[in-house]
C-alpha positions as CSV (number, residue, x, y, z in Angstrom):
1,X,-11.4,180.6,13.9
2,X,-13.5,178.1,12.2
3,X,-11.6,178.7,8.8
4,X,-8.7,179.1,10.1
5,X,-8.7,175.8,11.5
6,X,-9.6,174.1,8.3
7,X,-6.8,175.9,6.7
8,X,-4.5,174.0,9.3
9,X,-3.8,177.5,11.1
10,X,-4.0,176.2,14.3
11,X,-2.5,179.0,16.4
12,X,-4.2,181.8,14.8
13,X,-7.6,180.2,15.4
14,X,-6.5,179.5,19.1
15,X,-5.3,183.5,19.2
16,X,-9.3,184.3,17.6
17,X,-11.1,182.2,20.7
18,X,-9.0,183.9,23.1
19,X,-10.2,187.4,22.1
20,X,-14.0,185.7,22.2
21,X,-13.0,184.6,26.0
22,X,-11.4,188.6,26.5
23,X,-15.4,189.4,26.1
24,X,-17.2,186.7,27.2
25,X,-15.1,183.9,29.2
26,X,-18.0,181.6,29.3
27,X,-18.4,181.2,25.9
28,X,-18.3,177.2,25.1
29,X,-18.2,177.4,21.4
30,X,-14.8,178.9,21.8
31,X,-14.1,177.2,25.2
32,X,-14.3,173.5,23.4
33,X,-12.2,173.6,20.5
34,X,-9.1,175.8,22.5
35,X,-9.3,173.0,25.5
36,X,-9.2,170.2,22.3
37,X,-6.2,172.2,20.7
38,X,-4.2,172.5,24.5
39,X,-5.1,168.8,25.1
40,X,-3.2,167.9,21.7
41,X,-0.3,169.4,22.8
42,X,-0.4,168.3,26.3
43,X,-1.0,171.7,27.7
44,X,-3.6,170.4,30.6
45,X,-2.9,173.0,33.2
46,X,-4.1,175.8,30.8
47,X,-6.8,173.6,29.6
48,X,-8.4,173.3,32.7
49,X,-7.5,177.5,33.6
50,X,-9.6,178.1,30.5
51,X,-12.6,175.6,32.2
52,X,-11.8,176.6,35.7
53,X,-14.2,180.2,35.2
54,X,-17.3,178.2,33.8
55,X,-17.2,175.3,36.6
56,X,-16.3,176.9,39.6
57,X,-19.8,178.0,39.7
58,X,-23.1,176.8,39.0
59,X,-23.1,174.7,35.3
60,X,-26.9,174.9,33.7
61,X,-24.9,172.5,30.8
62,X,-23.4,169.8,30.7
63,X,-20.6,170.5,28.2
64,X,-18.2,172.4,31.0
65,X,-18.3,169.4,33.5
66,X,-17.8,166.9,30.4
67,X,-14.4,169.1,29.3
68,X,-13.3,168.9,32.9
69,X,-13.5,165.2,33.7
70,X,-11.5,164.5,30.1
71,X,-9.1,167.1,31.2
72,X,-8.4,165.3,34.4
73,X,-8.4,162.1,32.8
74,X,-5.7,163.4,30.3
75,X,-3.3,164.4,33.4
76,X,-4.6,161.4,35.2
77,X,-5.8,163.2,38.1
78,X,-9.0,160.2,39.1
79,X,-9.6,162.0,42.0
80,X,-10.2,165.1,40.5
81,X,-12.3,163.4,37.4
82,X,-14.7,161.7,39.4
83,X,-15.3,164.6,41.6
84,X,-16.6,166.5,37.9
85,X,-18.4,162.9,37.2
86,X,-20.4,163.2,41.1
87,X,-21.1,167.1,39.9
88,X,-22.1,165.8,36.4
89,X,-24.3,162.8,37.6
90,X,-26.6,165.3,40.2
91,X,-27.5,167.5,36.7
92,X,-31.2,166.6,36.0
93,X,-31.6,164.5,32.8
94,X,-28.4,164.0,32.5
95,X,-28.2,160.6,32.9
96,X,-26.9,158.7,29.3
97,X,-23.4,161.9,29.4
98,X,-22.3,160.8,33.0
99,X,-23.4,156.9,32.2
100,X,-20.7,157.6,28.7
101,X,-18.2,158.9,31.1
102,X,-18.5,156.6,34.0
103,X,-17.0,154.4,30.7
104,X,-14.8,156.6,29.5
105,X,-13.2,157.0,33.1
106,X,-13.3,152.6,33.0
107,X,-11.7,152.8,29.8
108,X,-8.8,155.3,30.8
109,X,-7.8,152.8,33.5
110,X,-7.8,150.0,31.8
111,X,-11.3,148.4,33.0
112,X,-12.8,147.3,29.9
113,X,-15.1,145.2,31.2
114,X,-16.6,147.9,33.2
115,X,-16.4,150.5,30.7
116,X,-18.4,148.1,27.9
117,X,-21.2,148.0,30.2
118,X,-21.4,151.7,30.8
119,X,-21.0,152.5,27.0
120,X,-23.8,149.9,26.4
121,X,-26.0,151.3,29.1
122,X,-25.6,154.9,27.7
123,X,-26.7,153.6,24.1
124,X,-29.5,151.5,25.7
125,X,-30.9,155.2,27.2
126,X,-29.5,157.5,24.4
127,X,-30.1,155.4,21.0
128,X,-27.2,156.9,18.3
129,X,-25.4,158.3,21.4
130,X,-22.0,158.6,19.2
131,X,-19.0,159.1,21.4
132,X,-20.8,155.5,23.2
133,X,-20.4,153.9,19.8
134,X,-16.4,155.3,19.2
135,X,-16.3,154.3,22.9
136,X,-17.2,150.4,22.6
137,X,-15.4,150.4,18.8
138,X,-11.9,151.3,20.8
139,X,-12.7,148.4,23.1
140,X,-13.4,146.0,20.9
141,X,-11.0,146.6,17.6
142,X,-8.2,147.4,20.0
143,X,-9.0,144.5,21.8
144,X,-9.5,142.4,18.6
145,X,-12.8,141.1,19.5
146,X,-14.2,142.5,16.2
147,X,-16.5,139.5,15.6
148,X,-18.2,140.2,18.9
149,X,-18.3,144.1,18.2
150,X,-20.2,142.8,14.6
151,X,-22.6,141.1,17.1
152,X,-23.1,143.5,19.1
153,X,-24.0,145.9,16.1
154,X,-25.7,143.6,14.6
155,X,-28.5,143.6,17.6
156,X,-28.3,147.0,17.9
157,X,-28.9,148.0,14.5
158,X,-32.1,145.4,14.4
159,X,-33.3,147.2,17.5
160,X,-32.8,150.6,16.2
161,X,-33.6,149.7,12.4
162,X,-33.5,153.8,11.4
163,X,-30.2,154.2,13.0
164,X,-27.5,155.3,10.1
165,X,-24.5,155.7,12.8
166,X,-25.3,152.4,14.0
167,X,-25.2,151.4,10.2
168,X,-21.9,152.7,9.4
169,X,-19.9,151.0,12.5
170,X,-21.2,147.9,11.3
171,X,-20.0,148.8,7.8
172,X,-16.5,149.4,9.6
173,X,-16.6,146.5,11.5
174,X,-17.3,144.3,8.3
175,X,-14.5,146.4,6.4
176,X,-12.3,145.5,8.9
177,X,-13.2,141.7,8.1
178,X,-12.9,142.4,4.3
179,X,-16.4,141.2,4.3
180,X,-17.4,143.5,1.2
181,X,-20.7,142.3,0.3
182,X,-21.6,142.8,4.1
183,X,-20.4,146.4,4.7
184,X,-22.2,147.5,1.4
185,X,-25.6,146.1,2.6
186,X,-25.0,147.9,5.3
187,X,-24.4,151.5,3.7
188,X,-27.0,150.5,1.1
189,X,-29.3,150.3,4.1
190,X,-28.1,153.6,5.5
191,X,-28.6,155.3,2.2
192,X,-32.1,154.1,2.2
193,X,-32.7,156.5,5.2
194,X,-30.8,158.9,4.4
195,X,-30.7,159.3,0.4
196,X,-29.7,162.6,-0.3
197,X,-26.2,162.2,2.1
198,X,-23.3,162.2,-0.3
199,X,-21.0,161.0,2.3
200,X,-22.7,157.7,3.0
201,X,-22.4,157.4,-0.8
202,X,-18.7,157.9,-1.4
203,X,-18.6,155.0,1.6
204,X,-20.4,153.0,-0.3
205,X,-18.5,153.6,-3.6
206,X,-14.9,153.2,-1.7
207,X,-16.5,149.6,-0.7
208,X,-17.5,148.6,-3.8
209,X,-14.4,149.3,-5.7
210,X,-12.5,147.0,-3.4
211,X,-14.9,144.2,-5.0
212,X,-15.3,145.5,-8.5
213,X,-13.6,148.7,-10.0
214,X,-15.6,148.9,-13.1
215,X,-18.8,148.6,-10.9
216,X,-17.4,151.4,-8.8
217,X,-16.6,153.9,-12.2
218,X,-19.7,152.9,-13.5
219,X,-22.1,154.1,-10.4
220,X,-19.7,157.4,-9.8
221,X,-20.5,158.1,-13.6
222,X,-24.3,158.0,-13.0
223,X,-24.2,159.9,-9.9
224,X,-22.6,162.8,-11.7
225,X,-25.2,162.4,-14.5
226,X,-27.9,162.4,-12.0
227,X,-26.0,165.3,-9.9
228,X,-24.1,167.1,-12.6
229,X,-23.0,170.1,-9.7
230,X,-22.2,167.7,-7.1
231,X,-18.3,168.6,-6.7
232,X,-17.9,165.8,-4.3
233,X,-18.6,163.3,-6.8
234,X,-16.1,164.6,-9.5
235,X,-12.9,165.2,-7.6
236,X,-13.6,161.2,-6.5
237,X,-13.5,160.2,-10.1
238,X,-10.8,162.6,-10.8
239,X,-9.0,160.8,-8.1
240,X,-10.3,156.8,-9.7
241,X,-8.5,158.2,-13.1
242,X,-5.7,159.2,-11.0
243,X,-4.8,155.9,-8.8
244,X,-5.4,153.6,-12.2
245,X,-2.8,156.3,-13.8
246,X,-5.7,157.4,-16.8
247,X,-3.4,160.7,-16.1
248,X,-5.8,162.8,-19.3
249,X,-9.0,161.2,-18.3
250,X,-8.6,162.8,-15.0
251,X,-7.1,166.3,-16.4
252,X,-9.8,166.7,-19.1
253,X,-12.3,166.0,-16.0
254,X,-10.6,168.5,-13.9
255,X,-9.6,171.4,-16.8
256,X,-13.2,171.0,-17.3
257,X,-14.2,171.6,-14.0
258,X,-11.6,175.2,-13.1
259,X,-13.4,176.3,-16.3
260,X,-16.8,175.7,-14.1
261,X,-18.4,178.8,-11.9
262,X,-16.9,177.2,-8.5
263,X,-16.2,178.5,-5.2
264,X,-12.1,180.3,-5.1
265,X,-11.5,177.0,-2.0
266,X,-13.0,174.6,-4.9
267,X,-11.0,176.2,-7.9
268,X,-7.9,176.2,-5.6
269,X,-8.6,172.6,-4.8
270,X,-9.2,171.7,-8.6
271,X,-5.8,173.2,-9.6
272,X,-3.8,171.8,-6.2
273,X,-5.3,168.1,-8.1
274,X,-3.8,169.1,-11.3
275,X,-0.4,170.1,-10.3
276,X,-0.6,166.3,-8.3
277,X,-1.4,164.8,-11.3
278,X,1.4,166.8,-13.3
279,X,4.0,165.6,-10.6
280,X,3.1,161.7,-11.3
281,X,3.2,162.6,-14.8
282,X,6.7,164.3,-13.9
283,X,5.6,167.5,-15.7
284,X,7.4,170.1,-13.8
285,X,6.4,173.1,-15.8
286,X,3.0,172.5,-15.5
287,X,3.2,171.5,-11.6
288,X,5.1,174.8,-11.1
289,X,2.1,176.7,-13.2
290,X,-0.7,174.9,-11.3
291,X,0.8,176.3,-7.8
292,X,1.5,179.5,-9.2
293,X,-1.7,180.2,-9.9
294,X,-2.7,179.0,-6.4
295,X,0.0,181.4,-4.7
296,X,-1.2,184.5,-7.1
297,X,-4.7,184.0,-4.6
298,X,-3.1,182.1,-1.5
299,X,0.2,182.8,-0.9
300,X,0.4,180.7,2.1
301,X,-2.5,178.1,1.1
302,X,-0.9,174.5,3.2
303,X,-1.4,172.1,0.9
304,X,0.3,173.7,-1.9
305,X,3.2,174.4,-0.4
306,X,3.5,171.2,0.7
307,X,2.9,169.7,-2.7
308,X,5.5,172.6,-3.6
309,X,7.8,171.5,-1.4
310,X,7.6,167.9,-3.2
311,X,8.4,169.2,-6.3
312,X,11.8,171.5,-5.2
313,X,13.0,167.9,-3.7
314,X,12.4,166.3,-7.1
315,X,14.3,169.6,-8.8
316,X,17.1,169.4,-6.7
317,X,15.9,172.8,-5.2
318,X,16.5,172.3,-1.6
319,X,16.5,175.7,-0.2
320,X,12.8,176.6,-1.7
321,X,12.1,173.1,-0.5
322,X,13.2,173.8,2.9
323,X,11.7,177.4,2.8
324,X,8.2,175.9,1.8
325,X,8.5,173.8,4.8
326,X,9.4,176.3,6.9
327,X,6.4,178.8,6.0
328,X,3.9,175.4,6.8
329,X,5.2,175.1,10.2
330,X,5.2,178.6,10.7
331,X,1.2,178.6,10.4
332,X,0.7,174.9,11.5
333,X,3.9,174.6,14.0
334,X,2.3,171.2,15.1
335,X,2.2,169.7,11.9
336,X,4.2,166.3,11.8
337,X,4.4,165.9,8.2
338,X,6.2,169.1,7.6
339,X,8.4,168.9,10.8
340,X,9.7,165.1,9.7
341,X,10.3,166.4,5.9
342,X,12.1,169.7,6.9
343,X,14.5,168.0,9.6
344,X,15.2,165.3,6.9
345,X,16.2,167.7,4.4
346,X,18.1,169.4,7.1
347,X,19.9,166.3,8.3
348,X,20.7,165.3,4.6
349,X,22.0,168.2,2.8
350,X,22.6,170.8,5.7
351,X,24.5,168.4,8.3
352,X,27.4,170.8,8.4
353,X,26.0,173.3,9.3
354,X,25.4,174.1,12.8
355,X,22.4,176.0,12.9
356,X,20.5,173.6,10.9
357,X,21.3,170.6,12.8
358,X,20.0,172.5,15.8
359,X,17.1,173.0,14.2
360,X,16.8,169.6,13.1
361,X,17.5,168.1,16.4
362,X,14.5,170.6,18.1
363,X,11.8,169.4,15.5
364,X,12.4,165.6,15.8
365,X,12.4,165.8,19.8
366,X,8.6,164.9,20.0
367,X,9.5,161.6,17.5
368,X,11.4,159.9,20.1
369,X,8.5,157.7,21.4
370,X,6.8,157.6,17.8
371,X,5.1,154.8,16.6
372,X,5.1,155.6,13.0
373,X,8.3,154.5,10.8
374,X,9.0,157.4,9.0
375,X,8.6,159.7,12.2
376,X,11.4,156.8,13.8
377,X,13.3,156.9,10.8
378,X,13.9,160.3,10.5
379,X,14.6,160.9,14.3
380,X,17.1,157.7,13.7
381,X,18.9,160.2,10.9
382,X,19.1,163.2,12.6
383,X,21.0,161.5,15.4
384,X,23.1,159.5,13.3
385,X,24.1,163.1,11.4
386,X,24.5,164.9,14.9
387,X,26.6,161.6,16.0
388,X,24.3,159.7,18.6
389,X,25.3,156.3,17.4
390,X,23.9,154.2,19.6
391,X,20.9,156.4,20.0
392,X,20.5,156.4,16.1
393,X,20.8,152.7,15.8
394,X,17.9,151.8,18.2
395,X,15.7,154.0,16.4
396,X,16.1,153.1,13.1
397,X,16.3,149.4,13.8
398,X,12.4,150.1,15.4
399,X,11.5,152.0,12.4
400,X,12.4,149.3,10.0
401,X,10.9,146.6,12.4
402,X,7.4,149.1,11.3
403,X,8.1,149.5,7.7
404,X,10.5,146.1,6.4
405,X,10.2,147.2,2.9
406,X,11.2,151.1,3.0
407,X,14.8,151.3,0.8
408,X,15.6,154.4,3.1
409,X,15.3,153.1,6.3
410,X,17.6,150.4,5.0
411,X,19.5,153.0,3.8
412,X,20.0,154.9,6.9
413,X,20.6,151.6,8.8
414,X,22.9,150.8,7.1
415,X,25.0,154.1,7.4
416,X,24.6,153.7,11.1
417,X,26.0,150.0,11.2
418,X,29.0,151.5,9.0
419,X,29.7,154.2,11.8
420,X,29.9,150.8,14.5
421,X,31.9,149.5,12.7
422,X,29.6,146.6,12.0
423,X,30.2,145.8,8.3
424,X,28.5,142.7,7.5
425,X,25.1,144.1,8.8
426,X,25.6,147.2,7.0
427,X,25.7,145.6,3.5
428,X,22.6,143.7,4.2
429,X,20.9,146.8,4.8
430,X,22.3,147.8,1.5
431,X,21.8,145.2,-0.8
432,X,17.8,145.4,1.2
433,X,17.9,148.9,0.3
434,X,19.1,148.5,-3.3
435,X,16.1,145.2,-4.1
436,X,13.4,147.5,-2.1
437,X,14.2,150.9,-3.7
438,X,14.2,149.6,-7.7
439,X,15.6,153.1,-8.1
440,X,12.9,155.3,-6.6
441,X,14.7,156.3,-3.2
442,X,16.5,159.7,-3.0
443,X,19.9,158.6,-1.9
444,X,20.5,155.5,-4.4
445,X,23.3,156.6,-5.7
446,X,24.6,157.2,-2.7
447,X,23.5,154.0,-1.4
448,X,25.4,151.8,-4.4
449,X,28.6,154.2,-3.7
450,X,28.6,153.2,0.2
451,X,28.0,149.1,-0.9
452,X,30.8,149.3,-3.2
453,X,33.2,151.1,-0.8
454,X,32.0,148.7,2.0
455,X,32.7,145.4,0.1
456,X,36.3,146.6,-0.9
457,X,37.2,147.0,2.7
């Protein structure tokens, strides 16, 4: 279940703690990650089914009362949550878990000022008591009080001097200030404790190359020298080369390293980083031969064929395109990405036909209420094509209001102010589209056709 989860197979891994429950329904390292996957989806009635068996009874842990209280919180049910809080609260030593949800219960209803004092108790008990930390963080950052959550931090991490979680949400905080210098003292600080932990290093190294890139390829380099079979470390400068578009630096680094004894999840990462590379270099050939050689292992290996999926668009080869999409949603069916891309396609080359526009309209339901542009934007277009006017205008016009500068937001805009009737507006959103795109968007030439019809009229 554990793979399959970092594979993105969610519903496969869900299927594997099920069969664990067939034989032993008490069992909380399957019981935890299926309620986490069911609250995701909003599925709290079965969430709580699955919890019901280990609570109803006498708990000797924690864990079951904890699951139950965020369940009820998720469906709102207060009643219900602090009756699992009372339960959780007469547990011996269990003191700094029901302090953390007292807040988390605050929090949920909007008492912040309540739910700050909880989450500090709890820390002041429990030292590094991390859901506390992620607790107070929301508060604050949310709240945009991040100069008193950089106080706060600030006396906490003098109090507990050895405490490297404490470090690295003050490394946040000062991130989120752009105060470099301070959020690398910080990790420097951390890595001082903890000097063998490659992750506080590549937070470190992200820091300083917002101050100085050089310094940044310079330490990475030494690290490898010092670690020479630290894979961490060389797909991060594979990835420097890449962003600052040294395209061979980053392919001699990477040819070097499939030619390595690896691990078959690290070769199939190194090659999945080629064939990227290939596509920014628009080398198609090799892109295609890079994911081959991933499919000849891992037929159905996610990120591939989403990167494959990428490069059909870019051929013009819509139905592998849409095929690709359709086998990652068939193992990850709540996967945004792949839902947005496929009904775009859909909307865009297959709007006459029926099925497909059905389709479409299913996977863009959940997008109504989305907060991200290109999730709004492509709900927008999928109306538009299935003719909700109105309903297609409102959404776009919020998606553009989160992404000003996206050519094909513009673009569909603008081919939902045509359908109004509402000219003038329309060729804004063109002559927008055409200044933002600079010839990168996929429907430009469709775009220039449209402003060139729409200013004869």
């Amino acid at each position: 279940a554990q793979a399959l989860i970092l594979q993105g197979e969610i519903e496969s891994a869900e299927s594997q703690w099920r069969k664990i429950l067939e034989i032993n329904p008490r069992n909380m390292a399957a019981i935890a990650p299926l309620v986490e996957q069911l609250l995701k989806r909003g599925d709290h009635v079965g969430a709580e089914i699955i919890v019901a068996d280990v609570t109803q009874s006498d708990v000797t842990t924690t864990a079951p009362l904890e699951l139950l209280i965020q369940i009820r919180a998720a469906r709102k049910d207060w009643r219900g949550a602090i009756l699992a809080l009372n339960r959780l609260e007469d547990m011996p030593n269990a003191t700094p878990v029901a302090t953390f949800w007292s807040g988390f219960l605050a929090a949920k209803q909007g008492r912040s000022q309540d739910a700050i004092g909880h989450f500090q108790h709890a820390l002041a008990i429990q030292p590094d008591y991390r859901q506390a930390l992620e607790g107070l963080s929301r508060i604050y950052q949310t709240g945009g009080h991040n100069a008193e959550w950089i106080a706060y931090l600030t006396a906490y991490t003098k109090q507990n001097p050895d405490s490297v979680i404490g470090l690295e949400f003050l490394a946040s905080a000062h991130v989120g200030e752009k105060n470099w210098r301070a959020a690398e003292n910080c990790l420097l600080r951390a890595g001082a404790i903890q000097p063998a932990n490659t992750e506080l290093m590549l937070k470190r190294l992200d820091v300083v190359e917002r101050q100085d890139s050089a310094r940044a390829e310079s330490q990475l380099t030494e690290w490898i020298k010092n670690q020479p079979d630290e894979f961490k470390f060389k797909m991060r400068l594979a990835d420097f080369y890449a962003t600052r578009k040294r395209y061979s630096e980053a392919e001699s680094l990477l040819r070097v390293m499939v030619n390595q004894d690896s691990t078959a999840k690290q070769t199939s990462a190194v090659k999945l980083k080629l064939a990227e590379l290939a596509l920014l270099r628009r080398d198609m050939a090799a892109a295609n031969a890079y994911l081959d050689e991933i499919f000849g292992q891992q037929p159905d290996h996610l990120q591939a064929l989403r990167l494959a999926a990428q490069l059909y668009v870019m051929q013009n080869d819509i139905d592998k395109a849409i095929e690709a999409y359709k086998r990652v949603l068939k193992r990850t069916p709540l996967n945004d990405e792949a839902a947005n891309n496929l009904a775009d396609l859909l909307a865009t080359y297959r709007a006459d036909d029926k099925d497909s526009m059905a389709k479409a309209t299913t996977l863009v339901e959940r997008f109504e209420d989305a907060r991200h542009p290109a999730l709004l934007d492509t709900y927008g277009w999928v109306q538009l094509k299935a003719g909700n006017i109105q309903q297609a205008v409102m959404a776009l016009r919020r998606a553009e209001a989160g992404a000003p500068n996206d050519p094909r937001i513009h673009y569909h805009l603008a081919e939902a102010y045509s359908k109004t009737g509402n000219t003038q507006a329309a060729i804004g959103q063109l002559q927008r589209s055409l200044a933002d795109g600079k010839g990168e968007f996929l429907e430009i030439q469709t775009a220039k056709a449209l402003l060139q019809q729409l200013q004869k009229n």
